[in-house]
N, C-alpha and C positions, 0 to 999 in steps of 0.2 A: 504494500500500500504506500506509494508514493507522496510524500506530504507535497513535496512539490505541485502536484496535478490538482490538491485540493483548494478548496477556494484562500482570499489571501486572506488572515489570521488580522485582528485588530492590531496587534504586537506583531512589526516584522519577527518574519524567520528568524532571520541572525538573532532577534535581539527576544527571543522568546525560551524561558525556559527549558531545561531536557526536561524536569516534570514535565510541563503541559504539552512537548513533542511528543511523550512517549503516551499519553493519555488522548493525545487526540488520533495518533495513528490506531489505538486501541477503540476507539470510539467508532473512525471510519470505516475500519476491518467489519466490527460487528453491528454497522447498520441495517435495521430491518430484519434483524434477529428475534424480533418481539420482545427483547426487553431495550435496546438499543435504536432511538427515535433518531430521525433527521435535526430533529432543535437540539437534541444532545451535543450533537456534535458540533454546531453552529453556537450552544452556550459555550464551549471550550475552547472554538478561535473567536473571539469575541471578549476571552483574557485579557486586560491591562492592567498593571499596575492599581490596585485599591477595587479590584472588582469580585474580594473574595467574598463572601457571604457572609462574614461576623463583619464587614464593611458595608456595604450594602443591604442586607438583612433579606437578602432575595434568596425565599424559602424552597428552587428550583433545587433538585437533588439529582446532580448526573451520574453514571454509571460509570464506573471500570468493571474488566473481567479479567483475570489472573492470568497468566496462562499455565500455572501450577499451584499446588498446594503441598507446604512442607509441616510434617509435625513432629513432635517429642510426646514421648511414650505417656510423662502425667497429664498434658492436654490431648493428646492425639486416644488414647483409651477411652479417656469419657465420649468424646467425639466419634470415634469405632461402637460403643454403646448406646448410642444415641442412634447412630443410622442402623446398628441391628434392632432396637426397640421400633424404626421409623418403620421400617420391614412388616413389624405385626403391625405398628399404629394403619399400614396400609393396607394389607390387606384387613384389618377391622373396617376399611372406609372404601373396600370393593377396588381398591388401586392393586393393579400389578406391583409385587413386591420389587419386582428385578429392577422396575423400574428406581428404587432408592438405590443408585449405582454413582459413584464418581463422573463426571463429565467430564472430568480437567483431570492430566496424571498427577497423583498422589503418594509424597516420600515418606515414611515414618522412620523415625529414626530414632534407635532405643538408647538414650543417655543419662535418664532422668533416675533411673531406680539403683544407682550402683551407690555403695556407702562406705565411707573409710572406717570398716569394720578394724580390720587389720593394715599398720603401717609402721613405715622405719625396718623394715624386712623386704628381700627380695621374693618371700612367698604372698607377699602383700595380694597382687595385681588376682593370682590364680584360688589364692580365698577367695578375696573380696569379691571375684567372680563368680565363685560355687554358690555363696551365702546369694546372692544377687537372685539365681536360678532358682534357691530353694525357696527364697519368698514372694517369689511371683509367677511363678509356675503359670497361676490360673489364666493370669496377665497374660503372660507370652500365647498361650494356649488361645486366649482371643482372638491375637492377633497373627497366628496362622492361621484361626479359619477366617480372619477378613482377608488374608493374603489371595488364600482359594475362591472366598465370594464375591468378593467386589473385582468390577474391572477398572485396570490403568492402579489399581494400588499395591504398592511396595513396601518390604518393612527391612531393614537395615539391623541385623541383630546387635544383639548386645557387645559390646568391647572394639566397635570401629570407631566410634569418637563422639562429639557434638555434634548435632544437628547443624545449625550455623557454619561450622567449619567445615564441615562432611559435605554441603553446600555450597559454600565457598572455594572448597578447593579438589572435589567433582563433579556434584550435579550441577550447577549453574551450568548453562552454555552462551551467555551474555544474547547470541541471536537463536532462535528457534525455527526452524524451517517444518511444516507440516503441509501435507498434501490435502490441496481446495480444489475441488471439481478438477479432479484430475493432472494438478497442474502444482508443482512447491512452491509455496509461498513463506517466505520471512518475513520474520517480525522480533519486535525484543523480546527476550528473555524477561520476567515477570513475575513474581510470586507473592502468597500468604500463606503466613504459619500461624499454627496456634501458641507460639512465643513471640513475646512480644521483643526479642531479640533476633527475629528473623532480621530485620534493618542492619545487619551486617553483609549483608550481600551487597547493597547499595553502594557498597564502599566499591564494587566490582563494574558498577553502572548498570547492573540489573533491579531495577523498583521492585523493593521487598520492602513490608510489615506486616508488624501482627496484627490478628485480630482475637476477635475470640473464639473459642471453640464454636460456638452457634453460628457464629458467622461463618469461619469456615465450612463447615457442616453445608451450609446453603453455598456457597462456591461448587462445592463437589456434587452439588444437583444441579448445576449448571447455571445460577443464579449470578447474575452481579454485585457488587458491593454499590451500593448508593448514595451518597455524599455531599454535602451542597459544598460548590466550588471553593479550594483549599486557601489557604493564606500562604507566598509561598518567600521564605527569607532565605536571603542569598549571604554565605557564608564566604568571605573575602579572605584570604590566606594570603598574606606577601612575608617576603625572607626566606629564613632559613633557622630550623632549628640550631639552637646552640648546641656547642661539644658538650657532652655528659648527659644531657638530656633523654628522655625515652617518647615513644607514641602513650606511654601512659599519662606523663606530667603533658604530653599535649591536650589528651582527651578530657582530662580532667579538668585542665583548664577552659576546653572548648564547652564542659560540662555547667561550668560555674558559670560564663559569658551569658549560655543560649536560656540558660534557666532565670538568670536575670532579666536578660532581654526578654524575654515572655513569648515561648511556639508549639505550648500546648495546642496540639490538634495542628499546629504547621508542616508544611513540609519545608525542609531544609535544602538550600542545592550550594555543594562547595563549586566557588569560581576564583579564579584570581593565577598570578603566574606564580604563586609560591606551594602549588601544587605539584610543578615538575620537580619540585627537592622532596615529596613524601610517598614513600613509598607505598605498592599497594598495600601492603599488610597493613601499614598504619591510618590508609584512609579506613581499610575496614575494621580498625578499631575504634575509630571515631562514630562511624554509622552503628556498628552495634549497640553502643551509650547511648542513642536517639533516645533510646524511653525514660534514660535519667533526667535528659532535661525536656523530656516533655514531649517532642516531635514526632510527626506520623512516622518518618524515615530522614535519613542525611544522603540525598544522593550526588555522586559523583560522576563525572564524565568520563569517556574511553576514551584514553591515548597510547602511547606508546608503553608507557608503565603496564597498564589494561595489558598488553597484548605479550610485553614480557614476563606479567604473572603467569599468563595463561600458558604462557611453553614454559616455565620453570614447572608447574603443577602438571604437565604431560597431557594438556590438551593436543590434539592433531594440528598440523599445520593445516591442513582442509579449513577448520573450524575457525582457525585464527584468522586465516584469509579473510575469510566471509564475516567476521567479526569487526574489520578494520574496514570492507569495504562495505558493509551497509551502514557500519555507523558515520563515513564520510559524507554518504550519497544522502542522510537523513537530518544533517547537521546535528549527532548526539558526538561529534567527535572532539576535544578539547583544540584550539587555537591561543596560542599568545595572544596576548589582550582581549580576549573577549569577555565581552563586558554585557549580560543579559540583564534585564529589567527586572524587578523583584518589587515587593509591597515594601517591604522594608530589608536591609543590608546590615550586618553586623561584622566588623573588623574587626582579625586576631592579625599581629603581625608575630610568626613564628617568633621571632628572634627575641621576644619578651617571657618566651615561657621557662619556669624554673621547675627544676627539681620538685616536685610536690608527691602527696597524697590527698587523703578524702577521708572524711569521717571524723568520729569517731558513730553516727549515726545516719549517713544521708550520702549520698555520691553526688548532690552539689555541693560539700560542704569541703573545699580545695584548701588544704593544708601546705603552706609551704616547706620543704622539710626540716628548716632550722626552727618549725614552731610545732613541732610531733609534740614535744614536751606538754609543752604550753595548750596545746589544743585539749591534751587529756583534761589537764588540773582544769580548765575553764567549761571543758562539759560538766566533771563530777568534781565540785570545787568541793565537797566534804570528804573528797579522797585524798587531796593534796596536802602536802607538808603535815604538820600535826594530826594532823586528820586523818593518814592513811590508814587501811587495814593493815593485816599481817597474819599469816598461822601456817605451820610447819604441818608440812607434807614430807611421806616418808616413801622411798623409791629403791630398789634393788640395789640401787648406787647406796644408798644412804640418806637421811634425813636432809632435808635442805628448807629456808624461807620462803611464803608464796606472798609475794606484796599484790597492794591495788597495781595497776597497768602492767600486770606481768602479759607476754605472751604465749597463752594457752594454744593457738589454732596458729601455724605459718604453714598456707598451704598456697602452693603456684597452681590455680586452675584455672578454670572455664576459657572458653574460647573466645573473650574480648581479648585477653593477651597469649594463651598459650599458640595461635592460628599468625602469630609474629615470629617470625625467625630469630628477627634482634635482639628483643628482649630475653628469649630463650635462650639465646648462645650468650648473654651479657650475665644471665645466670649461671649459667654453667662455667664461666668464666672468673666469676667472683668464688664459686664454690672450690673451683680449683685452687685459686689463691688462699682462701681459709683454709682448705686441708694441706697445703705445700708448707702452711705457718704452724701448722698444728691445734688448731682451735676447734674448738669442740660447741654442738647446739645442747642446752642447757635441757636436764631430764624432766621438765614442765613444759618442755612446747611438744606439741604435736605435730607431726612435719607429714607434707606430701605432695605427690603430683599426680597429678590428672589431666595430663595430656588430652589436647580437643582431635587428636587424630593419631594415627601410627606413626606417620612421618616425622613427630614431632621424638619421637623415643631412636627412630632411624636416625634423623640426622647429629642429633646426641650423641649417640654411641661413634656415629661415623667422627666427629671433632673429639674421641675422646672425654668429653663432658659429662657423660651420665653415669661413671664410674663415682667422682667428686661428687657430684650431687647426692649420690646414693650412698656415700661416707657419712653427711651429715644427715640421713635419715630421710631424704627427699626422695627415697625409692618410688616408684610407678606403685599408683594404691586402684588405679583404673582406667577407663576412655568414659568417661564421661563428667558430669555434670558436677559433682561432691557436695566440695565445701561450700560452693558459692549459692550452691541452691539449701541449705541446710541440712545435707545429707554429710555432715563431718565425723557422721559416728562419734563414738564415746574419748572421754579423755583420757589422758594419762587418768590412772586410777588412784594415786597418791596427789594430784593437783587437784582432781575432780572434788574426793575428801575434804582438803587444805580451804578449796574455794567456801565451799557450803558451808563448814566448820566454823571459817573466819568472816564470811559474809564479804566476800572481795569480789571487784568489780577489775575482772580480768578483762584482756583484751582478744582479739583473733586481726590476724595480717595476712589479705589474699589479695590475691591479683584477679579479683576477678572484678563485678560489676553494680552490685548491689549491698549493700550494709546496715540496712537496716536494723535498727533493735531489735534482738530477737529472733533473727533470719537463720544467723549462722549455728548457735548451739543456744540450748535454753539458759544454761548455764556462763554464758559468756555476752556479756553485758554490751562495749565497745568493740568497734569492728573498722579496719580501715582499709580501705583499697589502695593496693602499692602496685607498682611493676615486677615482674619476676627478680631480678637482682635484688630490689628492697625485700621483700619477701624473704629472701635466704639471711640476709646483714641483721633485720629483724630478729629471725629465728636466733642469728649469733649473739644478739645484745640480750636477748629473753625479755626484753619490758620497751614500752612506748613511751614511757617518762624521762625521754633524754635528747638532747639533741643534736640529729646526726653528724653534723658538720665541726662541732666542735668536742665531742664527748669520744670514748672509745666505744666500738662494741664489744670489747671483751679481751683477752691478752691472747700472746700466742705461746708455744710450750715453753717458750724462754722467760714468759711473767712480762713482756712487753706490751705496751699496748698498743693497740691496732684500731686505727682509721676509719672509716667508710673509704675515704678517700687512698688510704694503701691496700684496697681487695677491688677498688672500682677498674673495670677494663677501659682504656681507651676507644672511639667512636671507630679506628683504623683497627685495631685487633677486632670488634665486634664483626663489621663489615668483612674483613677478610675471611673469619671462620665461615661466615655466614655462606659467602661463594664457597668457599673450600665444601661446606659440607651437604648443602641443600639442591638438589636438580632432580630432573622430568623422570630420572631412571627409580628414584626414591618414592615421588609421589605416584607415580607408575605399578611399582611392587604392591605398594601399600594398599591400594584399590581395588588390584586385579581380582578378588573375591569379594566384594563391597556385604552381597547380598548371602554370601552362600550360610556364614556364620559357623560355630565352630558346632563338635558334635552333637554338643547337648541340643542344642539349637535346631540341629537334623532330628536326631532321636526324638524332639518331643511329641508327643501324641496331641493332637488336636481333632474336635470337631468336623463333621463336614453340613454342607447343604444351604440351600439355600437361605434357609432362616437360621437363628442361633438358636441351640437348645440350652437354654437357661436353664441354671441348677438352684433350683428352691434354696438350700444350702452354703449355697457359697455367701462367703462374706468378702469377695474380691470384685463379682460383677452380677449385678443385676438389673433387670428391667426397669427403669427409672420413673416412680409414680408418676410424673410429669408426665409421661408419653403417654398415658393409660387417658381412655376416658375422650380421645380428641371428636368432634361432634364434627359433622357436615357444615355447618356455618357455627361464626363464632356466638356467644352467648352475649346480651348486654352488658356492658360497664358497669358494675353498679358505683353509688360514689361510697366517696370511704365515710364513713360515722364511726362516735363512738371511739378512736382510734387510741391506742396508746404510745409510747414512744418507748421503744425497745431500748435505744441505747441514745448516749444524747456524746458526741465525739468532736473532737477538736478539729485540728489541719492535720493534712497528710495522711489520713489513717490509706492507709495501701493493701492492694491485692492481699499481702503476708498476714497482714492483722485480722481481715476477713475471713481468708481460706489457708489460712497455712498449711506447710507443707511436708515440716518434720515431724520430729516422735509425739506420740500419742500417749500422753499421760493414762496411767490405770485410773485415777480417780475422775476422769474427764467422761463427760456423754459418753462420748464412742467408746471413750475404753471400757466402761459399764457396758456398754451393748456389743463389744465385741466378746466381754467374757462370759457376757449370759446365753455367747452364740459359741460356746467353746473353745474360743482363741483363747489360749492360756499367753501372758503380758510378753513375753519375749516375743510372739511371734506376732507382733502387734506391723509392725513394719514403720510405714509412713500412712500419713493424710494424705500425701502426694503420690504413693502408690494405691492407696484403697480408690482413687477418685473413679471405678468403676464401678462404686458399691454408693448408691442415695441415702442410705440410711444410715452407714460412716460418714460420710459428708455433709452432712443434714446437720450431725448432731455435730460434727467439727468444725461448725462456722462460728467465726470470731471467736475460735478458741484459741487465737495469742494469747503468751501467757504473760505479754509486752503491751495489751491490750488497755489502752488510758479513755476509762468510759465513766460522766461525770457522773451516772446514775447506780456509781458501784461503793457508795458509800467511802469516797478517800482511797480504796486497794486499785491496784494496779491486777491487769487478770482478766480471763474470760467468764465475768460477773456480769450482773445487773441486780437491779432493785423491781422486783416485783409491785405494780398493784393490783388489788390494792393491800393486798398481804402483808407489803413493806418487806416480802422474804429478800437474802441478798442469795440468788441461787446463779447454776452455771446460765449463760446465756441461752442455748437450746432446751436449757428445763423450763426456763422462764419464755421462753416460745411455746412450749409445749402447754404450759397454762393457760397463757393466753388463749390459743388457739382452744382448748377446752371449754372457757368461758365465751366462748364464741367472739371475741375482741379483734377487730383488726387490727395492722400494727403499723407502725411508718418507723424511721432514723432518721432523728437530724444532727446534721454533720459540719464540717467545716468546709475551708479550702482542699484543693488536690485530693477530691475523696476518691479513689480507686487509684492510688497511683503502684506504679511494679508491672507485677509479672498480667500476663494477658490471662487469667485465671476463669476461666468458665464455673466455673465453682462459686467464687465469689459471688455471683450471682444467682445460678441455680440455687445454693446452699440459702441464700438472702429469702429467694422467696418460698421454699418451701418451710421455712421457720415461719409464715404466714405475714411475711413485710411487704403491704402494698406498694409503699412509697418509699423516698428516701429525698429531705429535703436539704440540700446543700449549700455551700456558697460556690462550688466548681467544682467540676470534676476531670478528671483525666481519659479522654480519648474511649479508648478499649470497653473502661470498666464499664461507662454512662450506656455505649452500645451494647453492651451485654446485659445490663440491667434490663433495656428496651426489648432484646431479644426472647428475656424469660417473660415477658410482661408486668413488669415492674417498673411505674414511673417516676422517672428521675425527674424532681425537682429544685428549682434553684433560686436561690433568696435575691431578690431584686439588689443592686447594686446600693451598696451601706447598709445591707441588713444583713444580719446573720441573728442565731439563735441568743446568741450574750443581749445584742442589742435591741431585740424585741422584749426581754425579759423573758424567756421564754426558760423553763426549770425540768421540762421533761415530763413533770409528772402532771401535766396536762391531759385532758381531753381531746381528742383532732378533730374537726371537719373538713370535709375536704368535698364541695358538691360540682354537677354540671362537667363533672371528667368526662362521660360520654362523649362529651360535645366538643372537647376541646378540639384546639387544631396547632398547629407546627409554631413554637415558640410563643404562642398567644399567654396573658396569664392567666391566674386560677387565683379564686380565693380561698382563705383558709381562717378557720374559727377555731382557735385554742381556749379552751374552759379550765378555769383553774379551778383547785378540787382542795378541799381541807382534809384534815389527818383523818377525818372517817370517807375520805373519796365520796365527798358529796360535793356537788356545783357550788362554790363561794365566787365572791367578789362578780366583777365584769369583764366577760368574755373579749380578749386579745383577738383580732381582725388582721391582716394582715394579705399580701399579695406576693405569690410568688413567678417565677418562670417555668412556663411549659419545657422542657429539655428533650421534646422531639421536634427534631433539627429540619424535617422535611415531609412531605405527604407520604412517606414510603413509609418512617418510622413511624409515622401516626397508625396506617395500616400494619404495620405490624403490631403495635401495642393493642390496639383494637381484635387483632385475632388473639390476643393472648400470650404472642412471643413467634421467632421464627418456625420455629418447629410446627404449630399447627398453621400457620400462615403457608408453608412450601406446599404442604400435605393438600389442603383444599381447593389450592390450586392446579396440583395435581388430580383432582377427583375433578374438580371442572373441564381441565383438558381431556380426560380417560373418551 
C-alpha cells in the first residue's frame, strides 16, 4: 500500500510522523473490511499538530489492526481461558465454536512462572526449572491443547527467555509480507501483547504495546483496537552519551523527563541526529520503560543501526533487503535533520546524563549515584543515623549484623537490560575485576541472573565473563522473568530471620524495570533499579546507605579498599568485548529450536479437541463465572444506589497493588480457599501463576500486603473497614459481604490509578468482588481500558476535585443515576449521603459531578454490553 498514491495528508509526508505513517498505511490496507471506514482513514491524514483528541475533545474513535499478537504465560493463560470458556459461551448462543479462533498469528511465550527457588549454585538454572514444571503442570497442559486448537497460535516453552526479547531478537520481522488475492503484499511489522512491556520492540521500528488481556482477546477474533486520535511527542536526542555512562542512566533519565513532561496515553516518537550514536539495544531499552513514564509506546525509526541489528541477530539478508527498501520507499527511514511535526517536543541532550538509579519506590524517581545514600535516609528518615535498625543473622559462614538499607535481593534480570550487550559485558567485566582482587559478595545478598534469552549466557561464556560472574554467586537461576516481576523466591534464611526479628527495612538492586513497594519480595521494603554492573558493585558493598563515588564497596584480600571507580570497565574494553563476542552464528544456534522445548515439555500429556474439558477440581484453570450466563442482547444498565465504597486510595495505586503477582499468604482469601480445596501452603505457587483459576483471583485482588487504603483503620495491608459492621476484615471478605447484603460497591481513588503491569486481572478481579464503578482523578492507559472491557465504569473527578476535596470519608452512601444514558466523556452526577455511627442518613447529602471515562462510541458500546467479551460474542451471533 503505497502512501504515496494516497490522497495528500494535512501534514506533509516528510514532515509527518512514522506513528501516523504507519497507522494510516494500516488504515488504507484495511479499508472496507467492515470495521475499517473510508473517514477512518481520511480522520488520520487530516493529523496536524494539536488535532489529538484530549485537544480537541472530538469523541471520533479510529481503528488500528495488529498485524500480531504477543503474550506471556500470566497474561496470555487467563487470555487462552477466556477464549476456551468463549468456545462454550458460543456454542450456548448457537455460534460455531471454531469460529472463536485467532485471526492475526499469535506468540506465547513462557517466562513469567520460573522463581529463584534455588541460586548462587550452578544446579540453580536445572532446579529452578524442574520446580517450575512441577507447579504448573496444569498451566502448560493448557497451553498444548490451545497449541492443537486454535489456529496461527504458538507457544514458546519454558527456558528460551522473555517475551520482549525472544521478540526483539527473532520474531519481529520489522516488514511482513503476506499473500492478498493472490498476489505479496508488504506492510510493517506490528504488534500487541498482553505486557505492557511489549513497547520494547519499538525501539526496533516495529509499533508494539500493551494492552490488556480483553483487548487482546478481541485482536485475535479479528477485531481492531479503537482509539480517539493519539497525542503524539516527539523525543529530540542530540550528542552523545558521556564515557562511563550506560543505556540504563539514559532511560532512567529519559524516564524522569517524559513523566514530568506529562504522555500518559501519548505516543512517543524518538527524532533528532543524536540517535546515530545509540545503539539499537539501547533504543530498545528506552521503548521498553514506555509504561514507567506513562506512554502508549516510544517509537523509533529504521536506519542503518535497524539493519545492523538485524544481521548481528541472524536475520536473512533477503529480509534485511526488503526491510531497508520498503522502509525508504514509505519515508519510515531515518534522514539527518529530519525534523517531523509533533503536538508537543521534549529535549534530552545525551551529553547531560549521569551515572544514576531509580527508587527506592517508583522508576520515575532518578537517583543520581552520589545520592544512593541520601535517597535511602530521605524515603525512610526513621531508618537513618540514630534511628537505624539492627539484628544479627546467623549463616553457615557464621553470625554476622543485618542493618536498615542492607542489600537482600542483587539480581541482573528482565529484558529492559539483560536484551543489551553492553551493559552485560560491563558486568561481566567489573565481576572479573572483583574476583582478580579477591572480594567477596556479603552472605545476606541474594544474587542472580536471569538472562532475557540464551544468547545472552552464549556470548558470556564466549568473552570468558560468566565464569566471574558465577564466582560471586551470579550463576544463571533461569530465562525468564524472576526478580523483576516478584518471582525472587525466598531469602537467605538467616537475613530472612534477622529482617523480621529486627523489623528492618532492607533493600533489593535489579536491573530491571519496575520497583514498586512490595513488587519485588514481601519482605523487602526498598527497591532500586541499577544497570547490570551496579547491580554486581551493589551486591559487593551489601547496603545502599553509601555513596558510590566517594565510599569503598568493600576491600580486596589484601584489606585495601576498593573503588567503584577501580572495578569500572572502560567504554573501549566494553565495546571491544562486545564485537569480540556477540554475532549472527550465536543468535542463530540459540533459536534454531525456539518452539520445540526440552523433554519435559515433549513428554507432557495434554488434552485434545475442540473445546477444553474443564476439571471441576483443578484449582489452576477454570471456566471463569464471567463467561457463564452471556444473553443474546445485553440487559439494561441499571444505575448504581445505595453504593458503598470498598476502598477509598490515594495516587498511584498500580496494577501490583490491585492484582499482585507473588506469594500467596496462608492467612489471605485465597490461601483459605486454596486449602479448603486441598493445596497444602507450599504448593500454593503465585497469584500470577493461579491467574487461570476466578476464584484465586477473585479473592487475591488488592491483596498487596503494601496496600495504603484510608478505610483500613491507620494499617497498611489488604484491609478494609466494613459497613456497617465497622468489621476491619481482608478486602475480598468485605466484598463478599457486601455482595450478601445485596450492596453495590464503587472505589474512589487518586491520580495514576492502574498504573504497571497490563494486568487483566486487575480488572476482572475488580469486578467480580461486585465494584461497579471506580471514581478517580486519572488513570493510566491499559488499566481505565480494561476496567471498560469487564464492564466496569471508570470515572473521573472533574479537574480540582478529588475525594480529600469534596470531603468525601468513604463511608458514605453513593448514587450514581441516568448511567444508561450516558454517552462518551459526557458527565454524570453523583449523591454521597453521609451516614452516622449507626449507618443511618445524617447531615446533607454531598452532590457533586464527575467525568464519563469512555473515550468514544465504541467504548460506550462496549460498556453497555457488559464488557468485550459479551460484546464480540453477539456480534458474532448476528453475523452467524
Amino acid at each position: 500500500m503505497a502512501l504515496e498514491l494516497l490522497p495528500t495528508p494535512a501534514t506533509p509526508w516528510a514532515q509527518l510522523p512514522l506513528v501516523l505513517k504507519i497507522l494510516i498505511e494500516g488504515a488504507a490496507r484495511r479499508s472496507g473490511d467492515g470495521f475499517v471506514q473510508p473517514e477512518d482513514l481520511h480522520a488520520y491524514l487530516a493529523w496536524k499538530p494539536g488535532a489529538a483528541a484530549s485537544a480537541t475533545g472530538d469523541e471520533r474513535e479510529v481503528p488500528f489492526s495488529p498485524a500480531r499478537v504477543v503474550l506471556q504465560d500470566f497474561t496470555g493463560v487467563p487470555a487462552v481461558v477466556d477464549l476456551a470458556a468463549l468456545r462454550n459461551a458460543a456454542t450456548e448462543l448457537g455460534i460455531d465454536p471454531h469460529r472463536i479462533n485467532p485471526q492475526v498469528p499469535a506468540d506465547l511465550v513462557i517466562d513469567h512462572s520460573v522463581q529463584v527457588d534455588r541460586w548462587a549454585t550452578r544446579e540453580a538454572l536445572e532446579q529452578n526449572v524442574a520446580k517450575e514444571y512441577e507447579r504448573n503442570t496444569e498451566r502448560y497442559q493448557l497451553l498444548r491443547w490451545a497449541q492443537g486448537a486454535f489456529d496461527k497460535f504458538r507457544v514458546v516453552p519454558p527456558g528460551a527467555g522473555i517475551v520482549h526479547q525472544v521478540n526483539l531478537e527473532n520474531l519481529a520481522t520489522v516488514v511482513r509480507v503476506e499473500e492478498v488475492d493472490g498476489a505479496p503484499l508488504a506492510f510493517p511489522d506490528s504488534c500487541v501483547g498482553t505486557d505492557s512491556h511489549t513497547t520494547m520492540i519499538s525501539g526496533l521500528g516495529v509499533l508494539g504495546f500493551g494492552v490488556g488481556g480483553i483487548e487482546a482477546e478481541a485482536v485475535l477474533l479479528g477485531e481492531p483496537l479503537f482509539s480517539p486520535i493519539p497525542t503524539i511527542v516527539g523525543l529530540r536526542l542530540t550528542g552523545r552519551l558521556p564515557a562511563g555512562t550506560t543505556a540504563t542512566d539514559l532511560v532512567l533519565t529519559v524516564t524522569e523527563r517524559l513523566r514530568a513532561h506529562g504522555v500518559v496515553g501519548a505516543y512517543v516518537e524518538a527524532f533528532g541526529d543524536g540517535l546515530a550514536t545509540i545503539s539499537l539495544a539501547d533504543r530498545a531499552t528506552i521503548a521498553n520503560m514506555s509504561p514507567e513514564f506513562g506512554a502508549t509506546t516510544t517509537l523509533f525509526p529504521i536506519d542503518e543501526i535497524t539493519l545492523d541489528y538485524l544481521t548481528t541477530t541472524g536475520r536473512s539478508s533477503e529480509s534485511i533487503a526488503l526491510v531497508e527498501t520498503y522502509a525508504k520507499a514509505q519515508g519510515l527511514w531515518r534522514t539527518a535533520g529530519a525534523e517531523p511535526l509533533y503536538d508537543t517536543v521534549v529535549h534530552i541532550d545525551l551529553g547531560e546524563v549521569v551515572p544514576s538509579l531509580a527508587g527506592p519506590r517508583r522508576p520515575q524517581d532518578r537517583v543520581p549515584l552520589p545520592n544512593l545514600g541520601a535517597s535511602f535516609a530521605a524515603a525512610y528518615p526513621d531508618r537513618a543515623g540514630a534511628g537505624a535498625h539492627h539484628a544479627t543473622a546467623t549463616a553457615t559462614s557464621g553470625a554476622y549484623e543485618l542493618h536498615d538499607g542492607a542489600v537482600a535481593i542483587a539480581a541482573i534480570t528482565s529484558c529492559t537490560n539483560t536484551s543489551n550487550p553492553s551493559v552485560m559485558i560491563a558486568a561481566g567485566l567489573l565481576a572479573q575485576r572483583a574476583v582478580a582482587r579477591g572480594m567477596q559478595v556479603p552472605a545476606w545478598v541474594k544474587t542472580s541472573l536471569a538472562p532475557g534469552s540464551k544468547v545472552v549466557t552464549a556470548y558470556l561464556e564466549r568473552a570468558g565473563l560468566l565464569a566471574p560472574l558465577e564466582t560471586l554467586g551470579f550463576n544463571v537461576a533461569g530465562y525468564g522473568c524472576t526478580t523483576c516481576i516478584g518471582n525472587s523466591g525466598p531469602l537467605d534464611a538467616g537475613a530472612s530471620g534477622a529482617i523480621e526479628a529486627g523489623d528492618l527495612t532492607v533493600a533489593a538492586v535489579l536491573s530491571g524495570n519496575r520497583n514498586f513497594e512490595g513488587r519485588i519480595h514481601p519482605s523487602v521494603r526498598a527497591a532500586y533499579l541499577a544497570s547490570p554492573p551496579l547491580v554486581v558493585a551493589l551486591a559487593l558493598a551489601g547496603r545502599v546507605t553509601l555513596d558510590l563515588t566517594q565510599e569503598p564497596i568493600g576491600t580486596d584480600k589484601s584489606g585495601t579498599p576498593v573503588f567503584l571507580r577501580d572495578l569500572w570497565p572502560s567504554d573501549d574494553e566494553i565495546s571491544t568485548a562486545v564485537a569480540a563476542a556477540a554475532d549472527a552464528s550465536l543468535y542463530r544456534s540459540s533459536y534454531k529450536d525456539l518452539f520445540a522445548g526440552d523433554a519435559r515439555w515433549q513428554n507432557l500429556a495434554s488434552p485434545t479437541g475442540e473445546t477444553y474439558a474443564w476439571d471441576a477440581s483443578s484449582t489452576y484453570v477454570s471456566r471463569p463465572a464471567f463467561t457463564e450466563g452471556i444473553t443474546p442482547e445485553p440487559q439494561p444498565i441499571a444505575d448504581i444506589s445505595n453504593a458503598r465504597a470498598l476502598l477509598l486510595l490515594s495516587d498511584s495505586v498500580t496494577t501490583d497493588h490491585i492484582s499482585p503477582a507473588g506469594s500467596i499468604r496462608i492467612d489471605s482469601p485465597a490461601g483459605r480457599w486454596l486449602i479448603e480445596h486441598g493445596v497444602a501452603a507450599g504448593d500454593f505457587n503465585s497469584y500470577g501463576a493461579r491467574r487461570g483459576h476466578d476464584e484465586v483471583m477473585m479473592r487475591g485482588t488488592f491483596a498487596n500486603i503494601r496496600l495504603r487504603n484510608a478505610l483500613a483503620g491507620g494499617k497498611e495491608g489488604p484491609i478494609t473497614r466494613h459497613h456497617p459492621s465497622g468489621e476491619i476484615l481482608a478486602v475480598a471478605d468485605a466484598a463478599v459481604g457486601y455482595q450478601r447484603d445485596g450492596n453495590n460497591l464503587i472505589i474512589l481513588a487518586g491520580k495514576e490509578y492502574g498504573s504497571g503491569s497490563s494486568r487483566d486481572w486487575a480488572a476482572k478481579g475488580t469486578r467480580m468482588l461486585g465494584v461497579r464503578a471506580v471514581i478517580a482523578q486519572s488513570y493510566e492507559r491499559i488499566h481505565r481500558s480494561n476496567l471498560i472491557g469487564m464492564g466496569v465504569l471508570p470515572l473521573q473527578f472533574l479537574p480540582g476535585d478529588s475525594a480529600e476535596s469534596l470531603g468525601l470519608t468513604g463511608t458514605e452512601r453513593f448514587d450514581i443515576a441516568n448511567i444508561g444514558s450516558c454517552t462518551a466523556r459526557s458527565e454524570i452526577r453523583i449523591t454521597a449521603q453521609p451516614v452516622d455511627s449507626n449507618d443511618a442518613p445524617t447531615g446533607t447529602a454531598k452532590e457533586f459531578s464527575a467525568l464519563v471515562r469512555l473515550d468514544g462510541p465504541n467504548e460506550v458500546n462496549t460498556y453497555r454490553n457488559g464488557g468485550i467479551m459479551p460484546a464480540v460474542l453477539r456480534r458474532m451471533a448476528k453475523s452467524s
